[in-house]
C-alpha positions as CSV (number, residue, x, y, z in Angstrom):
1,X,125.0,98.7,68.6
2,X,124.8,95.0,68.4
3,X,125.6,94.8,72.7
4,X,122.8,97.6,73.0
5,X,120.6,95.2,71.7
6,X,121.6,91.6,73.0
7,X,121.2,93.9,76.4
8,X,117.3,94.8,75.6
9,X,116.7,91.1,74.8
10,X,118.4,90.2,78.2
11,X,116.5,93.1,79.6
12,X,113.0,92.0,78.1
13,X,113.4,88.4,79.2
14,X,114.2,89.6,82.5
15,X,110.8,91.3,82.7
16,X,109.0,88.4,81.5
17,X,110.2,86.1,83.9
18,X,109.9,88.6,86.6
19,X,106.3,89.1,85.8
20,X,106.0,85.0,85.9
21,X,107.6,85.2,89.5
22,X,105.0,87.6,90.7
23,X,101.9,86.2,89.2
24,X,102.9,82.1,90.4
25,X,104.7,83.2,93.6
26,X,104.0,81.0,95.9
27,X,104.8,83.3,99.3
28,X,104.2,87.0,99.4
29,X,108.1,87.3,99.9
30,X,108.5,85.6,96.0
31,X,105.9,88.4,94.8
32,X,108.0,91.5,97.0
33,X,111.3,90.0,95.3
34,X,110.1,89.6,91.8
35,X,108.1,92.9,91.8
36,X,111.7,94.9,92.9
37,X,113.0,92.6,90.0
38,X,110.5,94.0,87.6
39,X,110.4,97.8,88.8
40,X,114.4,98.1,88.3
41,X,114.2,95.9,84.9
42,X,111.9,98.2,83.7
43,X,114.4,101.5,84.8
44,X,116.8,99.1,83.0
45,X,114.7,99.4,80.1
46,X,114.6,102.5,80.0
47,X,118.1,103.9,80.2
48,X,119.1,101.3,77.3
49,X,116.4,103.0,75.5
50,X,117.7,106.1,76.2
51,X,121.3,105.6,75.2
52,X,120.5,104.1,72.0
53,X,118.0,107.0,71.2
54,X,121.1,109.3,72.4
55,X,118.7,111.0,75.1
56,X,120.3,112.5,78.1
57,X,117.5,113.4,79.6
58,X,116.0,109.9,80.2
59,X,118.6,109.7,82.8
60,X,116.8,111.8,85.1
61,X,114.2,109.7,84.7
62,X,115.9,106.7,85.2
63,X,117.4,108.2,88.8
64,X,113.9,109.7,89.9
65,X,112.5,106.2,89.5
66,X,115.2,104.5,90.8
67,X,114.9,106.6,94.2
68,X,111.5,105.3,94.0
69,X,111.8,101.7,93.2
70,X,114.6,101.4,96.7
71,X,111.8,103.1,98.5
72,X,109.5,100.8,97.6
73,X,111.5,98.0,98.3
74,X,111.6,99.1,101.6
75,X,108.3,99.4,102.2
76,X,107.5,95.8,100.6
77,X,110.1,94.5,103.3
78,X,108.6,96.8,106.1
79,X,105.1,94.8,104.8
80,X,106.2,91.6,105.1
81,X,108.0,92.0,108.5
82,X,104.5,93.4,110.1
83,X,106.3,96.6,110.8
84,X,108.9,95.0,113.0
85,X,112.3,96.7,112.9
């Protein structure tokens, strides 16, 4: 349980630094990265959470947002690019 835990620390630290890219990004392509960064922290979050509360059905959650979060992440990129393929 010990690695479960040193993994949420990494995991919340993550976040916070994450959140720190987006707010003092200094190109809209810094805010895109570190807000993928911070959605797919956040699903990492979650699914430590979920195996140390011995949950299987966070990981349906956890894929469901996932799914969402790559989407996104296209459409940030699509953003940035004006549309241009």
């Amino acid at each position: 349980m010990i690695g479960l835990e040193i993994a949420m620390v990494g995991v919340g630290i993550t976040i916070l630094i994450a959140g720190y890219r987006i707010v003092r990004g200094p190109s809209d392509a810094d805010r895109a990265v570190g807000a993928d960064l911070l959605a797919f922290s956040i699903i990492a979050m979650i699914a430590l959470v979920g195996v140390r509360a011995g949950s299987g059905g966070v990981f349906d959650l956890v894929l469901v947002g996932t799914v969402v979060a790559f989407l996104s992440a296209l459409g940030l990129a699509r953003l940035l690019n004006r549309g241009a393929r």
